[in-house]
VOTI-220982 format. One record per residue: residue in three letters; z, y, x of N, C-alpha, C in turn; residue number from 1. Coordinates in steps of 0.1 Angstrom, whole numbers. Each point is the difference from the previous one (the first is absolute). Layout:
<sites>
ala, Z, Y, X, Z, Y, X, Z, Y, X, NUM .
...
</sites>
This chain:
<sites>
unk, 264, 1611, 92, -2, -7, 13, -14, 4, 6, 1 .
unk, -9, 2, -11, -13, 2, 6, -2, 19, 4, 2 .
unk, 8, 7, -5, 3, 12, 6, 7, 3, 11, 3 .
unk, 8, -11, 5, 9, -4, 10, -5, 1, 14, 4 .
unk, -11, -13, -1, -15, -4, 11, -8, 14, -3, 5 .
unk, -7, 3, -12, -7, 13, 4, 9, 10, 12, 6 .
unk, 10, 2, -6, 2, 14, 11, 9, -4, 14, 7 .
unk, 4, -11, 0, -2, -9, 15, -17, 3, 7, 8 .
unk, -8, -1, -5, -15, -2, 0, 0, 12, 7, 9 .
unk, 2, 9, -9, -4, 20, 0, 8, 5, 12, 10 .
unk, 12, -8, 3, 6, 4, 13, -3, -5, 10, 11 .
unk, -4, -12, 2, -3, -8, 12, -19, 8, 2, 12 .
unk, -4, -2, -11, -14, 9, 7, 1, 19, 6, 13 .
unk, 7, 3, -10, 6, 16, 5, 5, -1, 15, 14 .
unk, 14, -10, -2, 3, 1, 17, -18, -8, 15, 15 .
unk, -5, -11, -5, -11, 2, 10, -10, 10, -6, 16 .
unk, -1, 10, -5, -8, 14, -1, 5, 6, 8, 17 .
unk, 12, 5, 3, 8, 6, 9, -3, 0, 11, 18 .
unk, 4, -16, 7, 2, -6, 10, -18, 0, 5, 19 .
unk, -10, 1, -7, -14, -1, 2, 0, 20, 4, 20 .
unk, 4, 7, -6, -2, 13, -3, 8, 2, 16, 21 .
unk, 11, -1, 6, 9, 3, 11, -10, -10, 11, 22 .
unk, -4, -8, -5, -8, -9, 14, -9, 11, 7, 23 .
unk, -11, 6, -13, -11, 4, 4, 4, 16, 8, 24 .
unk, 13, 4, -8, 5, 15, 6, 0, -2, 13, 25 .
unk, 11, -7, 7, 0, -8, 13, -9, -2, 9, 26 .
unk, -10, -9, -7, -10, -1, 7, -9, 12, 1, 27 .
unk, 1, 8, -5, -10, 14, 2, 6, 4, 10, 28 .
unk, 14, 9, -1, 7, 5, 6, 1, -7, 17, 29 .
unk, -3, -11, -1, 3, -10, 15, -14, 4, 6, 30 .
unk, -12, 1, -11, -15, -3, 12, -4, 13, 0, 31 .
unk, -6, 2, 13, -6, 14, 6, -13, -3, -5, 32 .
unk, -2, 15, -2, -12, 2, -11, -14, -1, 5, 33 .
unk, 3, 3, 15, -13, -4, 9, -2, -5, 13, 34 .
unk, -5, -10, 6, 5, -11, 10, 4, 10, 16, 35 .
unk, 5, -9, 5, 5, 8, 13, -11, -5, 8, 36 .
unk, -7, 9, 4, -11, -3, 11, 4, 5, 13, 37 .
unk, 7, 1, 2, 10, 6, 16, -1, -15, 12, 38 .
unk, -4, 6, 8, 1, -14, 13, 9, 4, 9, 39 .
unk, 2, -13, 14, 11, 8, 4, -17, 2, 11, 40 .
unk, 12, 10, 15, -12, 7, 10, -6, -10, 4, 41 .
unk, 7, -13, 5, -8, -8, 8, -12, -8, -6, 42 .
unk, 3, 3, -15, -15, -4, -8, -11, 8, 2, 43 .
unk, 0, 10, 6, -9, 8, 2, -13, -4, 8, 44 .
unk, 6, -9, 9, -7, 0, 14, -2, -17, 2, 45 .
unk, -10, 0, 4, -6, -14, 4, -6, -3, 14, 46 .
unk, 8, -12, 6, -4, -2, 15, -12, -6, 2, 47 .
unk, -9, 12, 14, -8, -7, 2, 4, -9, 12, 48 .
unk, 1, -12, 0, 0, -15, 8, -8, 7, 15, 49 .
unk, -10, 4, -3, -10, 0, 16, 6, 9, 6, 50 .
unk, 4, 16, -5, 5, 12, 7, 13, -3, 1, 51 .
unk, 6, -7, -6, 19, 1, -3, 2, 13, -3, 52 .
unk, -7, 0, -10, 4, 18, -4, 1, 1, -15, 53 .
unk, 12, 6, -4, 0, 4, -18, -11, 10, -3, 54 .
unk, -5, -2, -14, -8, 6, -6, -1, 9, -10, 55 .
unk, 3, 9, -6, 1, 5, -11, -11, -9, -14, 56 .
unk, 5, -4, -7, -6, -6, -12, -11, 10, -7, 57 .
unk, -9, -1, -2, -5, 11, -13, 3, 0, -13, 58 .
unk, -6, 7, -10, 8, 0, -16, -10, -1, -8, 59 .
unk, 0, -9, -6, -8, -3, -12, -8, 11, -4, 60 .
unk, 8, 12, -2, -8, 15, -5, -9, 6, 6, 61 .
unk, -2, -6, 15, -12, 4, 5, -12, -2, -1, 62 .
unk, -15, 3, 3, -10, -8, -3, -2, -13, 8, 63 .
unk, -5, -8, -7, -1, -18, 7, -10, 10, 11, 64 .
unk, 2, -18, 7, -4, 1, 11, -4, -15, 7, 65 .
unk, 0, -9, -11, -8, -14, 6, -4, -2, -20, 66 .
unk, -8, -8, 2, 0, -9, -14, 7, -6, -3, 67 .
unk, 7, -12, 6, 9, -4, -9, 17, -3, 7, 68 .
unk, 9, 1, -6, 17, -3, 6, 0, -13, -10, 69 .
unk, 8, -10, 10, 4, -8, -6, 16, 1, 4, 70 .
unk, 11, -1, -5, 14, 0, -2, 3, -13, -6, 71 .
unk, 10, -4, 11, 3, -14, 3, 17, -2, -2, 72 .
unk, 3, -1, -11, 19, 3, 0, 2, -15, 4, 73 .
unk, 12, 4, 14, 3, -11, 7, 13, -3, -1, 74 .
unk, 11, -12, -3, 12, 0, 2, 6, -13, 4, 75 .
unk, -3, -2, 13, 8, -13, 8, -17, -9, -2, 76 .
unk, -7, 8, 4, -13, -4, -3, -7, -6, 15, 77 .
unk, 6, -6, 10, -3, -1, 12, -8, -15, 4, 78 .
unk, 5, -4, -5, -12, -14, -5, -11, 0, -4, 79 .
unk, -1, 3, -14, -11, 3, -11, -9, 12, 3, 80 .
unk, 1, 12, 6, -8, 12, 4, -14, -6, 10, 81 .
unk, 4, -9, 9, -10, -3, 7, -17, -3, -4, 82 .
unk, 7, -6, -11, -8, -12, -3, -10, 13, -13, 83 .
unk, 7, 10, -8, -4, 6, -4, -6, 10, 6, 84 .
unk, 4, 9, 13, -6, 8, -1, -16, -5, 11, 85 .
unk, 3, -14, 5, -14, -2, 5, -8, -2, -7, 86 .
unk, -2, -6, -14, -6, 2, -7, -6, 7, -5, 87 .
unk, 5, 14, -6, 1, 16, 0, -11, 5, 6, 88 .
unk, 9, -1, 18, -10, 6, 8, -15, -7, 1, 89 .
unk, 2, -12, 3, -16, -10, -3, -8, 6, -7, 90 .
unk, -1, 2, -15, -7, 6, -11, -1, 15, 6, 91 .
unk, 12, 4, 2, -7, 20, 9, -7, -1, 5, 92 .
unk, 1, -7, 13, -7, 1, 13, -16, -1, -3, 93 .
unk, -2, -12, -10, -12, 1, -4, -7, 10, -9, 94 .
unk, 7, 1, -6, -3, 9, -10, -6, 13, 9, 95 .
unk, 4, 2, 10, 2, 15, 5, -16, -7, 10, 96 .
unk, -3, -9, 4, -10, -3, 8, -12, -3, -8, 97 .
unk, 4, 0, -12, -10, 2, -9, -5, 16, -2, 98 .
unk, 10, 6, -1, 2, 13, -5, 8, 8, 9, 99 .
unk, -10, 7, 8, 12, 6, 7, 6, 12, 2, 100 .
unk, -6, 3, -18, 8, 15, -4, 15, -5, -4, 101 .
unk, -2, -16, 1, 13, 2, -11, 12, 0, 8, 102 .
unk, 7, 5, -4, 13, 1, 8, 15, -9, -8, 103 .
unk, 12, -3, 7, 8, -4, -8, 14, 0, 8, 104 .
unk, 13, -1, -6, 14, 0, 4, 9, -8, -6, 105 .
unk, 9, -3, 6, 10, -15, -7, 9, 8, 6, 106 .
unk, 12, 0, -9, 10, 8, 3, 11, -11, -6, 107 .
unk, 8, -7, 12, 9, -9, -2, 13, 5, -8, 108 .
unk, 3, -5, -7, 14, 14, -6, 16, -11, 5, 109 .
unk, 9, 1, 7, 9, -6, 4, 13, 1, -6, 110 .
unk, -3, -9, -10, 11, 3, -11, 19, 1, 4, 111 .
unk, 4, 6, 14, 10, -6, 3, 1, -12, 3, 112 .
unk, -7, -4, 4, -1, -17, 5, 12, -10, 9, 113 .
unk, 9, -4, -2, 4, -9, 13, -4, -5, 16, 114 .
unk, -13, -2, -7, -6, -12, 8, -9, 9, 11, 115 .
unk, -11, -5, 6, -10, 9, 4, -13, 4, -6, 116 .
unk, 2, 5, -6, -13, 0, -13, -6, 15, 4, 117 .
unk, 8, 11, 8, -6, 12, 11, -9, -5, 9, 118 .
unk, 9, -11, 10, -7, -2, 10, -11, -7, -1, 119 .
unk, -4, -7, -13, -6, -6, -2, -18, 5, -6, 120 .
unk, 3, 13, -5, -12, 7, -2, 0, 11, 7, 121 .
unk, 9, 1, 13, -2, 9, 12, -13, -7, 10, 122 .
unk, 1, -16, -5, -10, -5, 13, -13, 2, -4, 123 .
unk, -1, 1, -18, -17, 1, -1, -1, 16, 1, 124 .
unk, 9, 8, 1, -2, 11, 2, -6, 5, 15, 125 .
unk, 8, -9, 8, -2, 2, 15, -18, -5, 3, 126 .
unk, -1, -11, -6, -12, -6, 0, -11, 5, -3, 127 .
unk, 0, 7, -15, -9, 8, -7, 1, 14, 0, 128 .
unk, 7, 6, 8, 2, 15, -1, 7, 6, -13, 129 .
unk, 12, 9, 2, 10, 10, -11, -13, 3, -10, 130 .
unk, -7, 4, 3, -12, 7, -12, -2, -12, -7, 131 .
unk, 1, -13, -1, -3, -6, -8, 12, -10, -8, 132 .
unk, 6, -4, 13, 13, -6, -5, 17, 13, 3, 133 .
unk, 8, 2, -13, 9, 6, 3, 10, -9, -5, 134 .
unk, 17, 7, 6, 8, -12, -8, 9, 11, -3, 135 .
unk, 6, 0, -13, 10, 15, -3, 12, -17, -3, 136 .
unk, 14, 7, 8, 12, -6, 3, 6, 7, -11, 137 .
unk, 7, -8, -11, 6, 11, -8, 19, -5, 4, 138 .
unk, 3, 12, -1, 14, -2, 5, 13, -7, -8, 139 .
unk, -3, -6, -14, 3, -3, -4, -10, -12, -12, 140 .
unk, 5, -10, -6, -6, -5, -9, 1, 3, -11, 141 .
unk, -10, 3, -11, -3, 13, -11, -8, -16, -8, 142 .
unk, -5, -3, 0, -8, -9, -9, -12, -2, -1, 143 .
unk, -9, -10, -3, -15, 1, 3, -6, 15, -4, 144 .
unk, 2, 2, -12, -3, 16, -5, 5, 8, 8, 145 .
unk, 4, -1, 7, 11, 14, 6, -13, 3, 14, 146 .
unk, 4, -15, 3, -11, -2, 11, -18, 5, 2, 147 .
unk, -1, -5, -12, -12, 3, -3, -5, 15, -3, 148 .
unk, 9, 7, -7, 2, 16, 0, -3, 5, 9, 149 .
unk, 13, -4, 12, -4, 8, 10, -9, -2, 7, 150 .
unk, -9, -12, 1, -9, -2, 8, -15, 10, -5, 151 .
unk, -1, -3, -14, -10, 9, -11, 1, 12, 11, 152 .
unk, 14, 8, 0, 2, 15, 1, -4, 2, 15, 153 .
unk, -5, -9, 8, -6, 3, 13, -13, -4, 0, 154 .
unk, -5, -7, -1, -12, -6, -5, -11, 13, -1, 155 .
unk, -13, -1, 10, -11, 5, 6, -12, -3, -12, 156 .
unk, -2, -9, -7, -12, -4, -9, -1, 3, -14, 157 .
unk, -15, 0, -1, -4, 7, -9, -1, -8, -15, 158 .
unk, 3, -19, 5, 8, -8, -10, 12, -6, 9, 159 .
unk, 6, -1, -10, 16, -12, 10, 4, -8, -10, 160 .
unk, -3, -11, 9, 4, -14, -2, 15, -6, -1, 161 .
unk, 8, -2, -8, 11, -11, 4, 0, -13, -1, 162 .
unk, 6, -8, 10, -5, -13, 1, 9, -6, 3, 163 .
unk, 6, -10, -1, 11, -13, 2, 1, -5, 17, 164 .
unk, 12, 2, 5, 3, -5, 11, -7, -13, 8, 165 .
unk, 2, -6, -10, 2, -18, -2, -15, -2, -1, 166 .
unk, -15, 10, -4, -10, -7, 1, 1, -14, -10, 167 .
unk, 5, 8, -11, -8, -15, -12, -10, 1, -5, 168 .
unk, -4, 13, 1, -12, 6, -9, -10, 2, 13, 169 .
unk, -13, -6, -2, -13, 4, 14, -5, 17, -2, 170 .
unk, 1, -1, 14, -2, 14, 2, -14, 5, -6, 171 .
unk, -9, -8, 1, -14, -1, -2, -2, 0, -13, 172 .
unk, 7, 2, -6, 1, 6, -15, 2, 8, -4, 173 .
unk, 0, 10, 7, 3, 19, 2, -13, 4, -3, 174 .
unk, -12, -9, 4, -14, 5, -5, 1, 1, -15, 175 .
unk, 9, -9, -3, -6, -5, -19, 9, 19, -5, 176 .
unk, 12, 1, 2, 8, 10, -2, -11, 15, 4, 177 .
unk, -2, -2, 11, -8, 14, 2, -17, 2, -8, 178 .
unk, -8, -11, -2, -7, 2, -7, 4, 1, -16, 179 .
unk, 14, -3, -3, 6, 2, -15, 1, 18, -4, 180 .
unk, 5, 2, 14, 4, 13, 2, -11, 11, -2, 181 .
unk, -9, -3, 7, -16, 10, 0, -5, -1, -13, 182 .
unk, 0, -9, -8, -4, -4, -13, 8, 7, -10, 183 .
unk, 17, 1, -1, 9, 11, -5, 3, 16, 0, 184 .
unk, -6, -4, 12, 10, 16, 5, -15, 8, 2, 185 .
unk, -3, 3, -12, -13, 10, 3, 7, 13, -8, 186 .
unk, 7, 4, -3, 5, 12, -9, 3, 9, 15, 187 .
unk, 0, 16, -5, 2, 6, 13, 19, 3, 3, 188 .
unk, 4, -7, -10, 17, 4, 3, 7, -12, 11, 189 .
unk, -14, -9, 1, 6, -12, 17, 15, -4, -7, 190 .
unk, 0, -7, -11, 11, -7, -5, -2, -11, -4, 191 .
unk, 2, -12, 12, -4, -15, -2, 11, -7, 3, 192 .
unk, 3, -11, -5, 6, -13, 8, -1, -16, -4, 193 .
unk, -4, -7, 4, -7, -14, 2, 8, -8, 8, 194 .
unk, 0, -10, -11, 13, -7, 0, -11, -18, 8, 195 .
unk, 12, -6, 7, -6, -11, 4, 8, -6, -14, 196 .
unk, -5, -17, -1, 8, -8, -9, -1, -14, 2, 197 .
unk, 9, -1, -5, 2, -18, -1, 0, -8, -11, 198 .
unk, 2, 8, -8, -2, -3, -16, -9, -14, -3, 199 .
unk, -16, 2, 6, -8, -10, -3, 4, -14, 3, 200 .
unk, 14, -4, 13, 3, -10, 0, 12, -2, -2, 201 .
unk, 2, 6, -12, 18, -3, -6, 1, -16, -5, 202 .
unk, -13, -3, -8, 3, -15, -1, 5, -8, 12, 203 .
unk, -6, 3, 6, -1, -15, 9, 14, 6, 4, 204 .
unk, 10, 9, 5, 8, 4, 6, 18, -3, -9, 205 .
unk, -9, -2, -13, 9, -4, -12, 1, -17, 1, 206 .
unk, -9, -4, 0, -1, -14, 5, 10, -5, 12, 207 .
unk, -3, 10, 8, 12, -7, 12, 16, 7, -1, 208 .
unk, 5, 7, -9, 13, 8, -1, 2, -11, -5, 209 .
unk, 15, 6, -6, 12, -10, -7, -3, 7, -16, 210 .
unk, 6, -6, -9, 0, 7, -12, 7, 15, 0, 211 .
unk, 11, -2, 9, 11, 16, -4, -9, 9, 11, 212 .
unk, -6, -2, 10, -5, 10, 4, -11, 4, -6, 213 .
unk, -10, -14, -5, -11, 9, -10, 7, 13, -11, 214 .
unk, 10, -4, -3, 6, 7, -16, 7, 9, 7, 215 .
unk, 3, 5, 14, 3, 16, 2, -13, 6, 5, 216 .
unk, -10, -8, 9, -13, 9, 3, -4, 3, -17, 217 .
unk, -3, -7, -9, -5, 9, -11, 14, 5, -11, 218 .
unk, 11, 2, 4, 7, 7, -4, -4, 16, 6, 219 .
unk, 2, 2, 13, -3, 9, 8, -14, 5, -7, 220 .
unk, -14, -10, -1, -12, 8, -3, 2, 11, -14, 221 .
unk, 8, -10, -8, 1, 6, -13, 2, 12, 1, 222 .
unk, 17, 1, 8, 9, 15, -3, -12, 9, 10, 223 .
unk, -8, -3, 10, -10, 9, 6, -11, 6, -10, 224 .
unk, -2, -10, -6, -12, 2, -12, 11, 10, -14, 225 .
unk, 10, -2, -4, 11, 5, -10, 1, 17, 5, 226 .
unk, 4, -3, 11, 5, 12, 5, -1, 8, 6, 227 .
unk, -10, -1, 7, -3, 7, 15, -18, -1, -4, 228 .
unk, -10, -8, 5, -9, 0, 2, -10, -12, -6, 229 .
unk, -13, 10, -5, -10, -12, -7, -16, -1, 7, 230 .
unk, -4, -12, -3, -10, 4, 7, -4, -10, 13, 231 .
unk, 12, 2, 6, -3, -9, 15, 11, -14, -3, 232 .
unk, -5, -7, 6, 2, -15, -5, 14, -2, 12, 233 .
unk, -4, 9, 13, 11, -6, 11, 2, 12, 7, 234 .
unk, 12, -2, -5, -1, 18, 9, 8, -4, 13, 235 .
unk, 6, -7, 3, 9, -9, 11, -12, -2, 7, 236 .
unk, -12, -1, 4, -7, -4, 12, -1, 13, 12, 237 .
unk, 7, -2, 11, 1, 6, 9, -10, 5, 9, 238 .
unk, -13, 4, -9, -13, 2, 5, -6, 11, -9, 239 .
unk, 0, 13, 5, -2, 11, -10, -4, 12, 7, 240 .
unk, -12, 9, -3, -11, 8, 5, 4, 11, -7, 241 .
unk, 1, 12, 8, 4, 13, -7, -11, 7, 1, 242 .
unk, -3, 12, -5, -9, 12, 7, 14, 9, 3, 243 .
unk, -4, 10, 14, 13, 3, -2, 4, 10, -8, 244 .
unk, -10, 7, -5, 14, 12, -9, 6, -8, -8, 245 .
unk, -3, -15, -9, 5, -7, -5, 12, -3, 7, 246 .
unk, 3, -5, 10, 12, -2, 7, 10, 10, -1, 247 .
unk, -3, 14, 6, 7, 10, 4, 5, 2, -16, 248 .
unk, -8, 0, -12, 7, -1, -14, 12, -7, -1, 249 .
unk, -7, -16, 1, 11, -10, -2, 12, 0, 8, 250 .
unk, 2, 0, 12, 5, -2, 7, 6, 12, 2, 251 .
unk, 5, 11, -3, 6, 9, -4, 10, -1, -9, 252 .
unk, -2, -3, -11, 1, -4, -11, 11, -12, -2, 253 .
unk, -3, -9, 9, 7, -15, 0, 13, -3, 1, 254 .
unk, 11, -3, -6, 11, -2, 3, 3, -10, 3, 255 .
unk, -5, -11, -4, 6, -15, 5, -6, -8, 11, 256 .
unk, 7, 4, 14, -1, -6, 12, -1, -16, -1, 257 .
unk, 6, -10, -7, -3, -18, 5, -11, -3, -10, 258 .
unk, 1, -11, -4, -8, -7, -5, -11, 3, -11, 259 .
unk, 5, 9, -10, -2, 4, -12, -8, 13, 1, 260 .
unk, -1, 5, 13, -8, 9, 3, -14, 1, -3, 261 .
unk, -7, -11, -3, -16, -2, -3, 0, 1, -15, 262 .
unk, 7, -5, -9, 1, 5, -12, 4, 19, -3, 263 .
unk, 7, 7, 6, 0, 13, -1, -12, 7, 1, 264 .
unk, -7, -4, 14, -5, 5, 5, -15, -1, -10, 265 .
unk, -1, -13, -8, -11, 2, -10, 5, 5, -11, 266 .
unk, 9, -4, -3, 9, 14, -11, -5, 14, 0, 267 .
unk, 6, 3, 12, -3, 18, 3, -20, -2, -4, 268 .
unk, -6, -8, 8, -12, 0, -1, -6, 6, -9, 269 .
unk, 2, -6, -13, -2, -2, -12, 4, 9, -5, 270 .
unk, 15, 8, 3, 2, 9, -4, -6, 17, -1, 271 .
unk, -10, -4, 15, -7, 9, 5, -16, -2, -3, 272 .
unk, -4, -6, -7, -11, -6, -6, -12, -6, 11, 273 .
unk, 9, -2, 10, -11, -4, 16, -9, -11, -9, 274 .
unk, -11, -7, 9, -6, -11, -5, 6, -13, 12, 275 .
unk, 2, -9, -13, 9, -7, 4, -17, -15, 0, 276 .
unk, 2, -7, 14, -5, -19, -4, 6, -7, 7, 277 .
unk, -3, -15, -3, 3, -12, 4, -9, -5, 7, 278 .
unk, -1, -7, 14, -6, -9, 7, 3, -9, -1, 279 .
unk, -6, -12, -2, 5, -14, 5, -1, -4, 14, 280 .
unk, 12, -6, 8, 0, -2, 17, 3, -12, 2, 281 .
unk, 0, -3, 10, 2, -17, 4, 13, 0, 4, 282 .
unk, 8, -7, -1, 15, 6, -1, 7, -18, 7, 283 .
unk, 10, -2, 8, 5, -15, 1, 19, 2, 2, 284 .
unk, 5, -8, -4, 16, 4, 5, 3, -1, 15, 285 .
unk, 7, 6, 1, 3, -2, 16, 18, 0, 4, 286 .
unk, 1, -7, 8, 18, -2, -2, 4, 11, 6, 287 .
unk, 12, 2, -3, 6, 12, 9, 1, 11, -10, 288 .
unk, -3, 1, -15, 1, 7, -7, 21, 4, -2, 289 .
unk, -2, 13, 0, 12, 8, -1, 8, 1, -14, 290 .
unk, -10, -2, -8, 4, -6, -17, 11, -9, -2, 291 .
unk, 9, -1, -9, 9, -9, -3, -2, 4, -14, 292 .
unk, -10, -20, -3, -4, -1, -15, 7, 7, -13, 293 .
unk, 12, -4, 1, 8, 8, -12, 1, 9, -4, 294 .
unk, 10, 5, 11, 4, 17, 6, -8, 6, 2, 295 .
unk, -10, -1, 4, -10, 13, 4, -7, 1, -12, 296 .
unk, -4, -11, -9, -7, 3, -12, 11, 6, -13, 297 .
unk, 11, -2, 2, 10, 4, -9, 7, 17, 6, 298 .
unk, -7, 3, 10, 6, 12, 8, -11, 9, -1, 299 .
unk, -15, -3, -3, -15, 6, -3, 2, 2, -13, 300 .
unk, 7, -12, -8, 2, 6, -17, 9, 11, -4, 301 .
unk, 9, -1, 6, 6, 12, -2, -2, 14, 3, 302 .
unk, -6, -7, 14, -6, 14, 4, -17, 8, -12, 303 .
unk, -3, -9, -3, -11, 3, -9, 10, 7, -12, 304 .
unk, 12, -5, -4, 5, 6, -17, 3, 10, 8, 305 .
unk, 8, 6, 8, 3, 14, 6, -14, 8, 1, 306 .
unk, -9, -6, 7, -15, 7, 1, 4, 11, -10, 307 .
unk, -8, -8, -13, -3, 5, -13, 10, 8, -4, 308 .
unk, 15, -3, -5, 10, 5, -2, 1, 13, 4, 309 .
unk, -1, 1, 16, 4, 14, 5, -11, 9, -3, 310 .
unk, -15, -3, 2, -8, 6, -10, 0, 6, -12, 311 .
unk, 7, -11, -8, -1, 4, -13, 6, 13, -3, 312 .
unk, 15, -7, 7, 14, 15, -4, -3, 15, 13, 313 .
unk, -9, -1, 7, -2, 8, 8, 7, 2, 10, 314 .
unk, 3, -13, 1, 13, 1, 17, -7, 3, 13, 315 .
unk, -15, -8, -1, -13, 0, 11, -7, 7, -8, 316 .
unk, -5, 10, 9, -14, 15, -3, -12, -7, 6, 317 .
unk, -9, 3, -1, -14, 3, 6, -6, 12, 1, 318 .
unk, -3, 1, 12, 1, 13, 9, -18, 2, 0, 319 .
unk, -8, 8, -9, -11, -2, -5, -5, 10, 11, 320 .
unk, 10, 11, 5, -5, 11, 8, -1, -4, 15, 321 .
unk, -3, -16, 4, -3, -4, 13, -9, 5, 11, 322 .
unk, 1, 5, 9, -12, 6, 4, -8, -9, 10, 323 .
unk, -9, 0, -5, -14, -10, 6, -8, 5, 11, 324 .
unk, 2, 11, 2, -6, 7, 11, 8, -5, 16, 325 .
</sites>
């Protein structure tokens, strides 16, 4: 009998070795080895509002040409942008009247939007002049990563900012990030990125959830910490400072366009031995969030076990020979 169960045992594990061994074939065989960075034409060009004239975009591989890009991935974002990017602008404007070497650009990224979330950062463009405000229309919806890629890949500054639609995080905390940054990034290979976080008020944020949502937010921390990335407490805060050959690395490199994109992207980091910190920011919820509690945290987990996976078996490369110039 008990020889019976043993090799019942030896077959049922043999057939899922199999069935594990044909997954991973599959899954190699399915994923392209290095991400598709192709746009379509009309990504190229961005309207300026005052001339009514298209523009040619520039490319990341050129030399900067302001201090800082902030890239704003927008989707049905026509409400919430306002309120953010006055903010934004507020803290520039000053900043620049303090300083009036300093220069800066917000580049709205239009994630395929429904709504008017174009015309809506056409009017601070009209207001503030194309040199400072742009808005790239993308012809399709690709994912906050996707969005934020392409926005990186036009992007004029010599750091770039990504920042949240929705303005939950104060803009006025980009000082705390950029003085993180001058303090890091003293090596001459300009390989930094500085992370905003929320981390410091997970209590109180745990306090007001339900029990099943606390137990997927630190399910998710775990498999981020397991599998992907150590070190940073929140990699989900949508408030993050590049230098840019650091970008033009990462963001090269990047495969996963939605949610799970901020975990890669410190993945690759780390894989590239950039110097990696944490800021603490003042952070509040704000409604109108695109998240669906369950599914989106159960659709980031998976997308994290694939991360690693395709790594491991070599289905996703890293393309070390980027060129930064």
């Amino acid at each position: 009998m008990e020889c019976t169960i043993t090799a019942v045992v030896c077959v049922l594990l043999l057939i899922l070795v199999v069935l594990l061994a044909l997954g991973l074939f599959v899954l190699y065989k399915t994923s392209e080895a290095y991400p598709d960075l192709g746009r379509f034409e009309s990504e190229e060009y961005f309207l300026d509002p005052k001339k009514n004239e298209k523009i040619k975009l520039p490319s990341i591989h050129d030399p900067p040409s302001v201090d800082l890009t902030i890239v704003v991935p927008a989707y049905n974002e026509e409400e919430r942008l306002p309120a953010m990017m006055n903010e934004a602008i507020d803290y520039l404007e000053e900043r620049q009247k303090m300083t009036p070497s300093f220069s800066y650009e917000i580049l709205v990224v239009d994630d395929g939007s429904k709504d008017k979330t174009t015309a809506t950062g056409h009017l601070y463009s009209s207001k503030y002049g194309a040199d400072k405000v742009r808005v790239l229309t993308l012809e399709k919806n690709r994912g906050k990563g996707g969005a934020v890629r392409l926005g990186m890949f036009v992007a004029r500054g010599k750091l770039l900012l990504f920042a949240d639609a929705d303005g939950a995080s104060q803009f006025k905390d980009y000082r705390k990030l950029e003085t993180e940054m001058f303090k890091v990034n003293k090596k001459s290979d300009n390989l930094a990125v500085v992370c905003g976080s929320r981390a410091h008020l997970e209590k109180d944020a745990i306090a007001e959830r339900s029990l099943f949502r606390t137990f997927l937010m630190k399910g998710f921390h775990f498999l981020v910490w397991c599998l992907c990335v150590r070190g940073i407490k929140d990699t989900q805060c949508g408030f993050k400072l590049l230098t840019r050959d650091a970008a033009i690395i990462l963001f090269s490199n990047m495969h996963v366009e939605r949610w799970a994109f901020d975990v890669e992207m410190l993945y690759l980091a780390q894989c590239f031995n950039m110097r990696l910190a944490e800021v603490a920011i003042t952070w509040q919820e704000i409604e109108g969030s695109k998240m669906v509690p369950f599914w989106s945290w159960l659709q980031m987990g998976k997308d994290l076990l694939l991360i690693r996976v395709r790594y491991i078996i070599g289905a996703w490369k890293i393309n070390t020979k980027v060129k930064k110039e």
